[in-house]
C-alpha positions in Angstrom: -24.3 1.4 -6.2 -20.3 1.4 -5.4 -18.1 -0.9 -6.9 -15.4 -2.2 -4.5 -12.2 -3.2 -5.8 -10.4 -5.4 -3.7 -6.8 -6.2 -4.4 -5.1 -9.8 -2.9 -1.6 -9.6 -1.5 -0.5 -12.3 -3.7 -0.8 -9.3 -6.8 2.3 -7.4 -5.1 5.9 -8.1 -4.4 7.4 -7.9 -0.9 9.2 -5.2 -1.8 6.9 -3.3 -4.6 5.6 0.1 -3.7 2.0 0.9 -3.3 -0.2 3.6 -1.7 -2.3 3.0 1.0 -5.4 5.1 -0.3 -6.9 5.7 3.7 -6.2 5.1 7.2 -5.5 1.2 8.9 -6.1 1.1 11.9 -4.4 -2.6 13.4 -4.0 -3.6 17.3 -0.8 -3.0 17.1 -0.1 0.1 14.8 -2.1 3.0 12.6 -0.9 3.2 9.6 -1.3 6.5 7.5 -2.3 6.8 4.2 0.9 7.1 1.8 3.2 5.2 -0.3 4.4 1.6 1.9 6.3 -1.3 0.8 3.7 -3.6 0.2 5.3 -6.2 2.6 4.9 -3.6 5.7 0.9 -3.6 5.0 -1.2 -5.6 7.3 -3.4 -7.8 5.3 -6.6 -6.4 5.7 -5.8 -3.7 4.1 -5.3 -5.5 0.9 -8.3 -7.6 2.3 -10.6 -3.8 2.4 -9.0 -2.8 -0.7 -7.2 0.1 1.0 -4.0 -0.4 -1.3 -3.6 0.2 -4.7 -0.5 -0.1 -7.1 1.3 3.1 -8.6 1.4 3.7 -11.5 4.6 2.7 -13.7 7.1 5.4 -13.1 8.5 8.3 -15.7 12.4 8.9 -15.2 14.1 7.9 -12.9 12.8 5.2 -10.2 14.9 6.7 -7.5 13.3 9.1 -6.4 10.7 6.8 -4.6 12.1 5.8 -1.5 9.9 4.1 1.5 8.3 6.2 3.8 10.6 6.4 7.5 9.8 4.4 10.3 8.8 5.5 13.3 
């Protein structure tokens, strides 16, 4: 039997980055799997555990940047 991890909302900043593991499918937008500020996530994604956090990052943290928007 599978374990499911679920992850709230409240665990992330507005602003942190996280990866969206597989797709979300909302009314109003799909989103992609990839890296997303955790703010632009609809909440059933964190509510499906969809989302995880990153892990901490070796060298320099600039070279994440936020996926474009459409």
């Amino acid at each position: 039997m599978a374990l499911e991890r679920r992850l709230s909302r409240a665990m992330f900043l507005s602003s942190e980055v996280v990866e969206l593991r597989q797709v979300c499918f909302t009314p109003g937008r799909l989103f992609e799997p990839g890296k997303y500020l955790a703010g632009e996530l609809p909440d059933i994604a964190f509510e499906m555990g969809l989302v995880e956090k990153l892990p901490p990052v070796r060298g320099n943290s600039d070279d994440i940047s936020p996926p474009p928007q459409p």
